[in-house]
Backbone as XML, in Angstrom:
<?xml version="1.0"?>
<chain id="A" units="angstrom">
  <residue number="1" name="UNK">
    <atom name="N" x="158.073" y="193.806" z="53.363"/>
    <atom name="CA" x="157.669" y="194.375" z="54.638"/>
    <atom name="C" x="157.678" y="193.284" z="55.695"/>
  </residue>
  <residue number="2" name="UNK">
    <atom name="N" x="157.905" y="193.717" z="56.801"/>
    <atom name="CA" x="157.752" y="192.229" z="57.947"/>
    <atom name="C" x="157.091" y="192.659" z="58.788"/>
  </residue>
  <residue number="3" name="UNK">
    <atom name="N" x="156.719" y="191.399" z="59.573"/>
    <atom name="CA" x="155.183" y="190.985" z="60.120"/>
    <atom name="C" x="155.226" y="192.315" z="60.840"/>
  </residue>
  <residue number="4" name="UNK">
    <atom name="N" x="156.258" y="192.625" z="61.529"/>
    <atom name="CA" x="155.831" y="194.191" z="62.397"/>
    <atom name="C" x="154.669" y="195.088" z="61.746"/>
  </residue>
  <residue number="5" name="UNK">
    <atom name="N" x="155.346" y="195.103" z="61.318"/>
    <atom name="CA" x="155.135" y="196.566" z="60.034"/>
    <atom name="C" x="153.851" y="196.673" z="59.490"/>
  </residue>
  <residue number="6" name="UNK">
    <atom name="N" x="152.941" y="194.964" z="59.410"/>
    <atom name="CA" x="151.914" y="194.879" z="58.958"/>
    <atom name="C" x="151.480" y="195.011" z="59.871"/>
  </residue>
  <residue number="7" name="UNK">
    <atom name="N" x="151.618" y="194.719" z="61.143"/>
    <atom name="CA" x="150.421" y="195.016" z="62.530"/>
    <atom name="C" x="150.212" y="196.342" z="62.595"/>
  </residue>
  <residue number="8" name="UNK">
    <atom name="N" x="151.063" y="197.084" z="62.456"/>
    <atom name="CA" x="151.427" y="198.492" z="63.063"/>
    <atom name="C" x="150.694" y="199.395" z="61.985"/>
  </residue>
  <residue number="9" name="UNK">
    <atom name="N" x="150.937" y="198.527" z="60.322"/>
    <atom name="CA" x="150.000" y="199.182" z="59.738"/>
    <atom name="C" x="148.437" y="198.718" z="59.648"/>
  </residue>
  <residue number="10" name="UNK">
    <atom name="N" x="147.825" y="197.321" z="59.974"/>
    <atom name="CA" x="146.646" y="197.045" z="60.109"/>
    <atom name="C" x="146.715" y="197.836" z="61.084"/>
  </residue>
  <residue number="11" name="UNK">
    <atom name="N" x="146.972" y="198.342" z="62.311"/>
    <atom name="CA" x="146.522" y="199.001" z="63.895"/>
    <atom name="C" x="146.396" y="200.221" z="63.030"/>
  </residue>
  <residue number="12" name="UNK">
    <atom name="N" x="146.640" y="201.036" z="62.180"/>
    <atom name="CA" x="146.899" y="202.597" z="61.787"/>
    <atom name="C" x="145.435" y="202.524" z="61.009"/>
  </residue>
  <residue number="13" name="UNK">
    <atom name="N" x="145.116" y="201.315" z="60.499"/>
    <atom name="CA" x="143.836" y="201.144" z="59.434"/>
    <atom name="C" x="142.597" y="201.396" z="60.313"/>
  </residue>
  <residue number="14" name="UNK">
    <atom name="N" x="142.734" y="200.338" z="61.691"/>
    <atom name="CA" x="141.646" y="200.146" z="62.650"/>
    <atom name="C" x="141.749" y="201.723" z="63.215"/>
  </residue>
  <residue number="15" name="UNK">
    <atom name="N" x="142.559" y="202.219" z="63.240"/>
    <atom name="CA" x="141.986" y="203.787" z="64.428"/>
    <atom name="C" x="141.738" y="204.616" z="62.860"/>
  </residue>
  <residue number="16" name="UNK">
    <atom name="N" x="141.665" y="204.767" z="61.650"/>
    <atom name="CA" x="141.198" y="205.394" z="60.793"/>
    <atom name="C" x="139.766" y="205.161" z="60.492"/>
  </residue>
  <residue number="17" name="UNK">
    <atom name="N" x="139.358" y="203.327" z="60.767"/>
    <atom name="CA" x="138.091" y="203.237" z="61.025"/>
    <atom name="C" x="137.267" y="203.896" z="62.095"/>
  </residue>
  <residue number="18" name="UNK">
    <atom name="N" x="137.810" y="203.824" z="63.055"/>
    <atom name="CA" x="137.571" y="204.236" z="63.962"/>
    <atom name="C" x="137.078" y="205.659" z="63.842"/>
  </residue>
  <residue number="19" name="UNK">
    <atom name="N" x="137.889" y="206.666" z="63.193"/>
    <atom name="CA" x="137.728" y="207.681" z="63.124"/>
    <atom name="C" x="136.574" y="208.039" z="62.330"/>
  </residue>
  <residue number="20" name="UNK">
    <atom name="N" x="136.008" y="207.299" z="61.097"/>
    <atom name="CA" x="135.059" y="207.390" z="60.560"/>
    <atom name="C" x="133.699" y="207.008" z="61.068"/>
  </residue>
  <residue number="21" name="UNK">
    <atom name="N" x="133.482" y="206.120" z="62.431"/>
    <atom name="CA" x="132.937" y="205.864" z="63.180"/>
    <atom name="C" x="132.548" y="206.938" z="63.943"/>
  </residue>
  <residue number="22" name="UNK">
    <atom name="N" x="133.377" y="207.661" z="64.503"/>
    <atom name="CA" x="133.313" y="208.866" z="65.205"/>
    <atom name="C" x="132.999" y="210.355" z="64.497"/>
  </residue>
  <residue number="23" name="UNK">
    <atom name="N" x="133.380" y="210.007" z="63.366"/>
    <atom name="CA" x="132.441" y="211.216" z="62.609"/>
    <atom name="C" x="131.059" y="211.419" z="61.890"/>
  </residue>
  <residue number="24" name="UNK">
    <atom name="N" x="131.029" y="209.591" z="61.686"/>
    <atom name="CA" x="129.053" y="209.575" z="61.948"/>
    <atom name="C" x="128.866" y="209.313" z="63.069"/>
  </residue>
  <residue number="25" name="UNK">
    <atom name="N" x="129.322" y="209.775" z="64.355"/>
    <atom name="CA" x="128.376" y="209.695" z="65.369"/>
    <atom name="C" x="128.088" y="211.666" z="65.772"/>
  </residue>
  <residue number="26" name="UNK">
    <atom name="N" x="129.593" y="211.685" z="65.476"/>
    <atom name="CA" x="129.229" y="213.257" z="65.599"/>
    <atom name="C" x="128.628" y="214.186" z="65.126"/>
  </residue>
  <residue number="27" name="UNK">
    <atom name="N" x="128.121" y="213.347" z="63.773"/>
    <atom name="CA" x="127.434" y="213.854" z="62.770"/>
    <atom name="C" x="125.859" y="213.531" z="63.094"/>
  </residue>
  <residue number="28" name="UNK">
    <atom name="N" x="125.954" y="212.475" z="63.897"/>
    <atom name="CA" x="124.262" y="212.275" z="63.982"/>
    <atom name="C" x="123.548" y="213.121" z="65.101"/>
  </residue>
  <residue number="29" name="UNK">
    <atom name="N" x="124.821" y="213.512" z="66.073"/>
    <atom name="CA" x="124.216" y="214.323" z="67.083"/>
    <atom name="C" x="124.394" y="215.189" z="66.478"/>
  </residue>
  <residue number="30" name="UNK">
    <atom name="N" x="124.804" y="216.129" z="65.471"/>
    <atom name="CA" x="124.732" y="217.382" z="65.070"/>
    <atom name="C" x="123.509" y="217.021" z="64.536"/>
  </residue>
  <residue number="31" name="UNK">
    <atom name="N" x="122.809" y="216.538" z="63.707"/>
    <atom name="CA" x="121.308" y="216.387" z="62.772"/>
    <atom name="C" x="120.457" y="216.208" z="64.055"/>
  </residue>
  <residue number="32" name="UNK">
    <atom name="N" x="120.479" y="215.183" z="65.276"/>
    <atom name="CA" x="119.686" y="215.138" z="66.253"/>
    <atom name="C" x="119.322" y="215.958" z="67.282"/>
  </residue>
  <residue number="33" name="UNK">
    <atom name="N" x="120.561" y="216.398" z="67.869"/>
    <atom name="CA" x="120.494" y="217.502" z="68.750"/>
    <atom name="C" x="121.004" y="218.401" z="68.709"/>
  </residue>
  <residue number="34" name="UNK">
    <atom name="N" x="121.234" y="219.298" z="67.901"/>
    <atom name="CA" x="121.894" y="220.292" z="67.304"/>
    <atom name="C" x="120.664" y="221.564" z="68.115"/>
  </residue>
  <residue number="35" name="UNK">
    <atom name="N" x="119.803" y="221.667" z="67.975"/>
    <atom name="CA" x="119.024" y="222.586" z="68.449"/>
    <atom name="C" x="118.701" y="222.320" z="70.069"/>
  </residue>
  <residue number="36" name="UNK">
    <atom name="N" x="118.506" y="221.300" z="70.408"/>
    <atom name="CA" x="119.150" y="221.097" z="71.633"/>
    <atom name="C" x="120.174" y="221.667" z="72.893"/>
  </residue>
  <residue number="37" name="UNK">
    <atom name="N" x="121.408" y="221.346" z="72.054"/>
    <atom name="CA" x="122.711" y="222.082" z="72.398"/>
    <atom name="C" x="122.645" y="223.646" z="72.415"/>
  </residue>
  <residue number="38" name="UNK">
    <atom name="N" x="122.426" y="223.813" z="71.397"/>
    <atom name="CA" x="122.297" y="225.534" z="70.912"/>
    <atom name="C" x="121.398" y="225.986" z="71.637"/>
  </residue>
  <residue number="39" name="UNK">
    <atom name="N" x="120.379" y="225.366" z="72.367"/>
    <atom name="CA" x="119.466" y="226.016" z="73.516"/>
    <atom name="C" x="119.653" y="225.912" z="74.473"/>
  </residue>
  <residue number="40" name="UNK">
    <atom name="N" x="120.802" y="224.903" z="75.043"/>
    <atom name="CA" x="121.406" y="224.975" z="76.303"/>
    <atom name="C" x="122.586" y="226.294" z="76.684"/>
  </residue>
  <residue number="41" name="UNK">
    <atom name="N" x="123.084" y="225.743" z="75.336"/>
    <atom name="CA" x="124.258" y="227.517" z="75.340"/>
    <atom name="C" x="124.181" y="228.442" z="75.075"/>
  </residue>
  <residue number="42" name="UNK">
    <atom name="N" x="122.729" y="229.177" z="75.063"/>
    <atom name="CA" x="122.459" y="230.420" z="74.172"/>
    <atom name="C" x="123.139" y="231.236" z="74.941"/>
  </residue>
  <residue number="43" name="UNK">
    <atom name="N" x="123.470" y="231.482" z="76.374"/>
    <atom name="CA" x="124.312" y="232.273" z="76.610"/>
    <atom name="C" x="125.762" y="232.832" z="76.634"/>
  </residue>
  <residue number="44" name="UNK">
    <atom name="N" x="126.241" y="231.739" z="76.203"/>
    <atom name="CA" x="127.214" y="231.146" z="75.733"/>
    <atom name="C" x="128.300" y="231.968" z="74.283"/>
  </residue>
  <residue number="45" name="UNK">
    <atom name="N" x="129.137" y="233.124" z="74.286"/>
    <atom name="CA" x="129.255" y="233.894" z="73.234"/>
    <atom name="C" x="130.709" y="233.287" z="72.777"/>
  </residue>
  <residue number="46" name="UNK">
    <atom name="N" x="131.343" y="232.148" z="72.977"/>
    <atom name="CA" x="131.991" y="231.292" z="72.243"/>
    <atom name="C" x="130.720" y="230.532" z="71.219"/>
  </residue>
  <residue number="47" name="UNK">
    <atom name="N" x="129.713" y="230.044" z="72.021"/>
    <atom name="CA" x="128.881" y="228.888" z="70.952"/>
    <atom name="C" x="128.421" y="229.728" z="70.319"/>
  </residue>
  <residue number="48" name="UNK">
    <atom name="N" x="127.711" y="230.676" z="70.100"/>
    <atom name="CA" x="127.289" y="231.773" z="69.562"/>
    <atom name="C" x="128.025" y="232.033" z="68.299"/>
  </residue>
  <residue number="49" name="UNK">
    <atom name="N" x="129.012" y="232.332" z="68.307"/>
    <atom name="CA" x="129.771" y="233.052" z="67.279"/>
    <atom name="C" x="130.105" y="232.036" z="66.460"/>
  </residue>
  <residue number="50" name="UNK">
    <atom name="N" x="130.338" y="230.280" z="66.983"/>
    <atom name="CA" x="130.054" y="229.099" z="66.004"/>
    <atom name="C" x="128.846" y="228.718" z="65.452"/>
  </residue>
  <residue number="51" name="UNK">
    <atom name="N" x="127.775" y="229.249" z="65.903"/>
    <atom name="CA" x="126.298" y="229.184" z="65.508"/>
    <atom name="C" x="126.347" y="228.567" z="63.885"/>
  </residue>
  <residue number="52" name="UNK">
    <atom name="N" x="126.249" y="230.176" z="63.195"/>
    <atom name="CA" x="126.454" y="230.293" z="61.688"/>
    <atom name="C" x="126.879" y="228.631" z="61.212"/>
  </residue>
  <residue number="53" name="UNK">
    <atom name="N" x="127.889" y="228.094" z="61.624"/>
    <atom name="CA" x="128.691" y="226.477" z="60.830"/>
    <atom name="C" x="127.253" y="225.875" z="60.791"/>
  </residue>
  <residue number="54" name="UNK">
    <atom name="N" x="125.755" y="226.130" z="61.903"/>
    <atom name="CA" x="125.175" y="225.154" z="61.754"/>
    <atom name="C" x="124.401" y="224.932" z="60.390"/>
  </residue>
  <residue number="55" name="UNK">
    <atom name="N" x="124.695" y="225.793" z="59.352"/>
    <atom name="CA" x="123.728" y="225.568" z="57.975"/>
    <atom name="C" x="124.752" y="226.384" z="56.970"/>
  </residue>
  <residue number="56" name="UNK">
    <atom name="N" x="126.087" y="225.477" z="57.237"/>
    <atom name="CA" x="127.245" y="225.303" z="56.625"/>
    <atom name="C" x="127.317" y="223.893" z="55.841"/>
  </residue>
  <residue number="57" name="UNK">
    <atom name="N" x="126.252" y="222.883" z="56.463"/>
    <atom name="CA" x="126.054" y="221.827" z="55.527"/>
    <atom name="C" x="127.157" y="220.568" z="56.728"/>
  </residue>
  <residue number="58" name="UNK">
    <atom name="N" x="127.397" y="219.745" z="56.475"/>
    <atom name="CA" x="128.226" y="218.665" z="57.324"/>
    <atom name="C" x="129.353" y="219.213" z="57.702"/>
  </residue>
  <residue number="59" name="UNK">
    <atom name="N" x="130.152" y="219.651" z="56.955"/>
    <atom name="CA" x="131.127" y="219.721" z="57.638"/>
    <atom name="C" x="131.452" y="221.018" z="58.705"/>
  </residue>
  <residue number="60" name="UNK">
    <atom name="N" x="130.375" y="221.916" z="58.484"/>
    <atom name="CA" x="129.906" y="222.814" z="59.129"/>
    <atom name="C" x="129.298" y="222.884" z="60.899"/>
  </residue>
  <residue number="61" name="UNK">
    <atom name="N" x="128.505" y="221.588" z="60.140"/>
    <atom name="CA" x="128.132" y="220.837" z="61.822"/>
    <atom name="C" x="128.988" y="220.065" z="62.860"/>
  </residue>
  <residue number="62" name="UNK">
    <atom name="N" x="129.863" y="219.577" z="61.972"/>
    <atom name="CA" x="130.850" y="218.288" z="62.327"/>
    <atom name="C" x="131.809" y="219.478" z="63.368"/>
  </residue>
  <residue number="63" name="UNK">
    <atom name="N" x="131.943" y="220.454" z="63.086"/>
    <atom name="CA" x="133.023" y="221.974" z="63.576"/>
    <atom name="C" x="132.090" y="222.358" z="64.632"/>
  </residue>
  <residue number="64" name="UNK">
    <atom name="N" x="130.709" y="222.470" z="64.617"/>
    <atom name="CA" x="129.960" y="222.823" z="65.641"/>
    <atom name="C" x="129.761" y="222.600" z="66.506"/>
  </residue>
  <residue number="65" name="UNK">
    <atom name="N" x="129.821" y="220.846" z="66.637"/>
    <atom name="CA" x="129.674" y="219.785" z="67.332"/>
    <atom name="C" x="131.437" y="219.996" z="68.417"/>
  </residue>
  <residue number="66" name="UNK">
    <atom name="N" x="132.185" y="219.489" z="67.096"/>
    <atom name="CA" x="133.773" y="219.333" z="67.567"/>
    <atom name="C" x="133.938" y="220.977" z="69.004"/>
  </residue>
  <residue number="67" name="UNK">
    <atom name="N" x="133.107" y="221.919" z="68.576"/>
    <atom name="CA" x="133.674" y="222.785" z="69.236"/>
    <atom name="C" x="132.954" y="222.295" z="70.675"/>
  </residue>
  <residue number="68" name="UNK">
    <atom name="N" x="131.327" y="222.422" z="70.268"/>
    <atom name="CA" x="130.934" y="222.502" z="71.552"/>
    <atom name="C" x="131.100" y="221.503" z="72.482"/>
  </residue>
  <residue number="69" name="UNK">
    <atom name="N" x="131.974" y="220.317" z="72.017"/>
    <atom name="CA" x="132.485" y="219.078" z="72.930"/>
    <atom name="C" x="134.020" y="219.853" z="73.100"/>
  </residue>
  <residue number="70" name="UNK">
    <atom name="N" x="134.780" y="220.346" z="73.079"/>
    <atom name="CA" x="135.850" y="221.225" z="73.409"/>
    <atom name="C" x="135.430" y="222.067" z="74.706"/>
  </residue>
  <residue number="71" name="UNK">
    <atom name="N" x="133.764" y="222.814" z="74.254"/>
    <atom name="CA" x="133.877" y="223.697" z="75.109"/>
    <atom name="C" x="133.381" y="223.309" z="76.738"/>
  </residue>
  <residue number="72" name="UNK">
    <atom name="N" x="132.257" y="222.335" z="76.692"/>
    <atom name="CA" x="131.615" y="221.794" z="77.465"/>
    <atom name="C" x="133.241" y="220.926" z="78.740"/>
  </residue>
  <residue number="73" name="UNK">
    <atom name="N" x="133.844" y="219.749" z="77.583"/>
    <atom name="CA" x="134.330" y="219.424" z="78.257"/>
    <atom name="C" x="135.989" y="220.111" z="78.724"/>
  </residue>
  <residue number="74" name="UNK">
    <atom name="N" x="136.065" y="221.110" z="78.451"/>
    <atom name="CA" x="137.255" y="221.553" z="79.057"/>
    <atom name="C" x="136.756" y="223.577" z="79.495"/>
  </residue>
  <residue number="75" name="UNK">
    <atom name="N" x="135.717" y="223.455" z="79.639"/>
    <atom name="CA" x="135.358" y="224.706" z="80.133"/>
    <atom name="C" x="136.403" y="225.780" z="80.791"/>
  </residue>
  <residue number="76" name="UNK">
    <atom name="N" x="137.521" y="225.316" z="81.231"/>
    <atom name="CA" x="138.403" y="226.203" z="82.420"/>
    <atom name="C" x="138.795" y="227.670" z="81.347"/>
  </residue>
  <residue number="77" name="UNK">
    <atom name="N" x="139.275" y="227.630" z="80.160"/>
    <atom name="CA" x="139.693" y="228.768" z="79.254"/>
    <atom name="C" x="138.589" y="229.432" z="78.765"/>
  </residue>
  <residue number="78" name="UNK">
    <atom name="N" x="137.527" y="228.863" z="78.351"/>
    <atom name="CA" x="136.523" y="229.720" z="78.017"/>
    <atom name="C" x="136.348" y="230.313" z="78.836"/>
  </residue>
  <residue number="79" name="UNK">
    <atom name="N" x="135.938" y="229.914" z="80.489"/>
    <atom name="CA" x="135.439" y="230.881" z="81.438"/>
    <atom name="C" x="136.465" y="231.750" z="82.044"/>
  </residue>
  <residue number="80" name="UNK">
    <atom name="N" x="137.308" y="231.530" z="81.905"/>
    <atom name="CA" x="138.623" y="232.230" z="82.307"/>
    <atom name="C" x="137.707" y="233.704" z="81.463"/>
  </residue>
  <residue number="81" name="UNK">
    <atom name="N" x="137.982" y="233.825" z="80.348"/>
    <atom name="CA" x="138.296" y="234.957" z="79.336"/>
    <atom name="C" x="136.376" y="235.366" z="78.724"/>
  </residue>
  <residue number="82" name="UNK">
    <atom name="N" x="135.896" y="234.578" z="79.707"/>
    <atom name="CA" x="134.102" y="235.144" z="79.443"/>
    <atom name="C" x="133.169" y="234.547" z="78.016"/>
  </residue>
  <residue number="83" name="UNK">
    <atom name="N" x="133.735" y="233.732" z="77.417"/>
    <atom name="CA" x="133.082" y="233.032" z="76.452"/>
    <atom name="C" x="132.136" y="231.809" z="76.652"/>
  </residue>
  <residue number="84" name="UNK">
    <atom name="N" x="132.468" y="231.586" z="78.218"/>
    <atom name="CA" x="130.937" y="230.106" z="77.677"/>
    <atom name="C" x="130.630" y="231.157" z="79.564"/>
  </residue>
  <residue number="85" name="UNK">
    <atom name="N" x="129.058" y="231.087" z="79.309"/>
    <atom name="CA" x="128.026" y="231.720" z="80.502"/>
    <atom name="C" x="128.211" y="230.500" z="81.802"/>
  </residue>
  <residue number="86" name="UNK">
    <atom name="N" x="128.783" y="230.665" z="82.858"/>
    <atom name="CA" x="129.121" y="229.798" z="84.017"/>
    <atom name="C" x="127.417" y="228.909" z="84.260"/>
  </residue>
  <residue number="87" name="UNK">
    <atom name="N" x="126.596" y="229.525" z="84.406"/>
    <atom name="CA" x="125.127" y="229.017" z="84.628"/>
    <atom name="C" x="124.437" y="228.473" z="83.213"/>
  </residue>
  <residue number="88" name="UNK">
    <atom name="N" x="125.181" y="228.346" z="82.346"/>
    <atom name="CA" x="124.345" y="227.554" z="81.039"/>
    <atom name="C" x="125.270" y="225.800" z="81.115"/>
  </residue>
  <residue number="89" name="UNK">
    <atom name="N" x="126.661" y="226.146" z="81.971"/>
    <atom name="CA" x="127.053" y="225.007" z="81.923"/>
    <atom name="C" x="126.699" y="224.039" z="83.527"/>
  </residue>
  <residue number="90" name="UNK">
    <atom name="N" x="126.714" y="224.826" z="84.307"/>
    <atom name="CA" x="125.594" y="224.537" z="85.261"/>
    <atom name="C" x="124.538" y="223.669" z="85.440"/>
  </residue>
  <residue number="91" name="UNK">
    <atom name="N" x="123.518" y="223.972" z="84.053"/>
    <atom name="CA" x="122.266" y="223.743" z="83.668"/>
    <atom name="C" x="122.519" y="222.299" z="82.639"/>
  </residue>
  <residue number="92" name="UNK">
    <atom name="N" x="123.427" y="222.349" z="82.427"/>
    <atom name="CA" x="123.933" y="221.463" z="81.076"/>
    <atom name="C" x="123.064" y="220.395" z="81.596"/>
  </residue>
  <residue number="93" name="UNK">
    <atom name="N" x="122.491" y="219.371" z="80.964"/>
    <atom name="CA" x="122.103" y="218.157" z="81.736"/>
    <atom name="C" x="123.707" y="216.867" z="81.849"/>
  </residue>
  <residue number="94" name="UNK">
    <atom name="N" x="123.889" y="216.719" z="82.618"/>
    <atom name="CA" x="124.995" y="215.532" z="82.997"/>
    <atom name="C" x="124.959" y="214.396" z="81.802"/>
  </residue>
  <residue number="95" name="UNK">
    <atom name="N" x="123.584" y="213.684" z="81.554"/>
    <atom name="CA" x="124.163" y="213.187" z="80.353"/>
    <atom name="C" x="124.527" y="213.352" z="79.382"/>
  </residue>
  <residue number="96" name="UNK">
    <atom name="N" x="124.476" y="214.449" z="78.927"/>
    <atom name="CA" x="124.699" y="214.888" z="77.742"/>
    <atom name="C" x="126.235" y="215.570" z="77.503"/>
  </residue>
  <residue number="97" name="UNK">
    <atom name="N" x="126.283" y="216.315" z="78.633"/>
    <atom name="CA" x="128.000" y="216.066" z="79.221"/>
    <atom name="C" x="128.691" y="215.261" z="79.232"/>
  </residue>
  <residue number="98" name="UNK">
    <atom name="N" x="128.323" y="214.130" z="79.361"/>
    <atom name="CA" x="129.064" y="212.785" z="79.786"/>
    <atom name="C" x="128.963" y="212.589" z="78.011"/>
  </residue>
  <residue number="99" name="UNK">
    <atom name="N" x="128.008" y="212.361" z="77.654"/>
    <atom name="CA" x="128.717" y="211.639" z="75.697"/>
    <atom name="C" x="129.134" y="212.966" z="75.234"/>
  </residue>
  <residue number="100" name="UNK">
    <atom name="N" x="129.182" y="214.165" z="75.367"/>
    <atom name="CA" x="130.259" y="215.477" z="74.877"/>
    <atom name="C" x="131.403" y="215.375" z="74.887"/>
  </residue>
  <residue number="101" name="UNK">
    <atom name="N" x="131.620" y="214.858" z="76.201"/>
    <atom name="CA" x="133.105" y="214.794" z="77.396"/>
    <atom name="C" x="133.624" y="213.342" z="76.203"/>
  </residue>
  <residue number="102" name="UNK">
    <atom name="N" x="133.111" y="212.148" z="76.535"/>
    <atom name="CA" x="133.259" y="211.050" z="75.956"/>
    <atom name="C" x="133.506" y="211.224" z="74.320"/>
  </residue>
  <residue number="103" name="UNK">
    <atom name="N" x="132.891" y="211.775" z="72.996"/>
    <atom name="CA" x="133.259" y="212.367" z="71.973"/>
    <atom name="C" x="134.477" y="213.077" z="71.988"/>
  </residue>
  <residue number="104" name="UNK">
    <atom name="N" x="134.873" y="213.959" z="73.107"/>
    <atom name="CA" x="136.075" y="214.819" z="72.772"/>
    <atom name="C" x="137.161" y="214.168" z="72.850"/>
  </residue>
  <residue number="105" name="UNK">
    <atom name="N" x="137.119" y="213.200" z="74.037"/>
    <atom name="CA" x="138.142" y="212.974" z="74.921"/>
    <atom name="C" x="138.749" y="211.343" z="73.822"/>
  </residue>
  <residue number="106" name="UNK">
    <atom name="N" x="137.795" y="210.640" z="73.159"/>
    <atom name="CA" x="137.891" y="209.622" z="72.296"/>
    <atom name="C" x="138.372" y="210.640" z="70.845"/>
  </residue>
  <residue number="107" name="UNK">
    <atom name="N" x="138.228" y="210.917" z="70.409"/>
    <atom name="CA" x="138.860" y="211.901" z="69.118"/>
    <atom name="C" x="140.163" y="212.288" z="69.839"/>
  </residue>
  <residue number="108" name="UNK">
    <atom name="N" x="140.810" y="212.467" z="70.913"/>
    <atom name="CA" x="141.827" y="212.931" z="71.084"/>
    <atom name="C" x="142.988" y="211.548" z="71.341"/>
  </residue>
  <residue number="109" name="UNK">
    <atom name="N" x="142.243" y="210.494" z="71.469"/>
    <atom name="CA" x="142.747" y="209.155" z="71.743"/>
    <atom name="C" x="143.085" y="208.738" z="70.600"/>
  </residue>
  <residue number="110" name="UNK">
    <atom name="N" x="142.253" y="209.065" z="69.705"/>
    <atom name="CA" x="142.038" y="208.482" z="68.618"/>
    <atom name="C" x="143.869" y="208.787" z="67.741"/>
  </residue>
  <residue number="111" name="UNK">
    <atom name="N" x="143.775" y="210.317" z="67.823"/>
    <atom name="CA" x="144.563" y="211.100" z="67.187"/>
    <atom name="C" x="145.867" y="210.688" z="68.077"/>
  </residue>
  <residue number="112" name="UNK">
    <atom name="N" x="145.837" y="210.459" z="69.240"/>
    <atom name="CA" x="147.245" y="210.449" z="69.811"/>
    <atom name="C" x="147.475" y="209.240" z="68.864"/>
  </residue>
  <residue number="113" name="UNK">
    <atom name="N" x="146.354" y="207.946" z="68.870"/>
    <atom name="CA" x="146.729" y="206.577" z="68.477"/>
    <atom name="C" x="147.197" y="206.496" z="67.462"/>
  </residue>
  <residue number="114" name="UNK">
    <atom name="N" x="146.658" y="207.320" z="66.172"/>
    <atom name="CA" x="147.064" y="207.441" z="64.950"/>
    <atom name="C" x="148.776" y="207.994" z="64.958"/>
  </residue>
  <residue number="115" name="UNK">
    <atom name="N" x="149.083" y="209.233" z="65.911"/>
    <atom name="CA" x="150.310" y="209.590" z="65.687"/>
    <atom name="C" x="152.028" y="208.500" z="66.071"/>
  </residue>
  <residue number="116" name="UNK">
    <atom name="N" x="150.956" y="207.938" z="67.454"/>
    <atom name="CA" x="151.923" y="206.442" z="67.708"/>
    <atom name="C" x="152.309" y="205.796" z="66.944"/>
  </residue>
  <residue number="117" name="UNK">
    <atom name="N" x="151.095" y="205.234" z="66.267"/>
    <atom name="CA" x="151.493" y="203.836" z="65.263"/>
    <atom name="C" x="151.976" y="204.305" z="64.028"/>
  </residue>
  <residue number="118" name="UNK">
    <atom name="N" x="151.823" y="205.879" z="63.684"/>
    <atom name="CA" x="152.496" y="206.803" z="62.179"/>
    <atom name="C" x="154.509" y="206.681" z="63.131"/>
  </residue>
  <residue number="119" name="UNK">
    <atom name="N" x="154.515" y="206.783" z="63.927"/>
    <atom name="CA" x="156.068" y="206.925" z="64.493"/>
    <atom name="C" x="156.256" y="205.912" z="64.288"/>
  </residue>
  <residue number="120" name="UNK">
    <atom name="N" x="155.637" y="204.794" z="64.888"/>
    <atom name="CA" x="156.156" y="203.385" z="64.926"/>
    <atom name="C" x="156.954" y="202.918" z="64.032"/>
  </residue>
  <residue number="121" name="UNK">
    <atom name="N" x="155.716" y="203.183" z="63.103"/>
    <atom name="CA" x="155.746" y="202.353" z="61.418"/>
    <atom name="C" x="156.713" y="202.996" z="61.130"/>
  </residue>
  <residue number="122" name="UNK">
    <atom name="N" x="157.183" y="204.267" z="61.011"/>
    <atom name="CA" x="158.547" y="204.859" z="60.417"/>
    <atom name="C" x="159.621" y="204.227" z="61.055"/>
  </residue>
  <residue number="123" name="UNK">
    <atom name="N" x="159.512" y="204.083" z="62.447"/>
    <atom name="CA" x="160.909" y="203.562" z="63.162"/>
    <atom name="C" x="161.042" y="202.396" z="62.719"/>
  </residue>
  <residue number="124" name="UNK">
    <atom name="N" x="160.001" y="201.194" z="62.746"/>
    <atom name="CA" x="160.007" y="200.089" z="61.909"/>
    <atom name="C" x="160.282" y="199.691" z="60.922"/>
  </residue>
  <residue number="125" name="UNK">
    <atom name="N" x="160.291" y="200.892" z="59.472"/>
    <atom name="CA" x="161.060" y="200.769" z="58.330"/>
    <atom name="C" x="162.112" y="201.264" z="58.449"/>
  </residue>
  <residue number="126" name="UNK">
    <atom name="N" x="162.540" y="202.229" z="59.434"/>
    <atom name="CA" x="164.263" y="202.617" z="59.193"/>
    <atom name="C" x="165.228" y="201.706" z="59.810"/>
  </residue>
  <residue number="127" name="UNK">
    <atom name="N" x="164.592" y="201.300" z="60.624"/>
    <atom name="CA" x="165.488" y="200.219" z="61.475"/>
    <atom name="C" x="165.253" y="198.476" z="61.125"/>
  </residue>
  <residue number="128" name="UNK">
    <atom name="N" x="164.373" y="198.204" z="59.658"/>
    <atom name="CA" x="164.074" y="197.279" z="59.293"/>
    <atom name="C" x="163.828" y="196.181" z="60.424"/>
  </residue>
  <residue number="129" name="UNK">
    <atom name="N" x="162.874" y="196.311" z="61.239"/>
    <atom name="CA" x="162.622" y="195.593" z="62.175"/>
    <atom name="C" x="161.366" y="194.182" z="61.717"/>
  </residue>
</chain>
């Protein structure tokens, strides 16, 4: 293998850490504020109908969480089609928006990063670079 190839695969290692990083954090706000959230969105008949995942056990929460940072921070489709209540997101408190927004928007970084350095590394072994 040459030196490329090892960066590109140490870089593929570091955003997999990464990712495990980000799923105990998402995991701790599901155990911490999980009832929290769910009382900010009770009006909310997207969060609602994810409710149930919350005593689905981890990975149940981890989906609960993942959604309601989907829904919070990209609100425009839910409210389009009547699934998240315009005045529960309103009410949202801003910080809590802000590390929702920040969780979603880093998991999606994360995933682009992983798919980069998965291309890379292939172009790097076919073209023995």
């Amino acid at each position: 293998m040459t030196t490329a190839a090892f960066v590109v695969g140490y870089l593929c290692g570091l955003v997999i850490v990464c990712m495990f990083v980000w799923i105990g954090t998402a995991l701790h706000m599901a155990y911490t504020q999980m009832d929290l959230l769910l009382g900010l969105l009770k009006n909310c008949s997207a969060v609602m109908a994810r409710a149930p995942l919350r005593s689905a056990g981890p990975w149940g929460k981890l989906l609960l969480v993942g959604g309601i940072c989907g829904i919070v921070t990209f609100p425009g489709v839910y409210l389009k089609h009547g699934g998240v209540s315009a005045e529960d997101l309103e009410n949202f408190p801003a910080p809590l928006k802000r590390k929702l927004a920040i969780l979603q928007w880093s998991v999606i970084g994360l995933l682009m990063a992983l798919i980069l350095f998965v291309a890379l590394y292939k172009v790097i072994k076919a073209y023995h670079i």
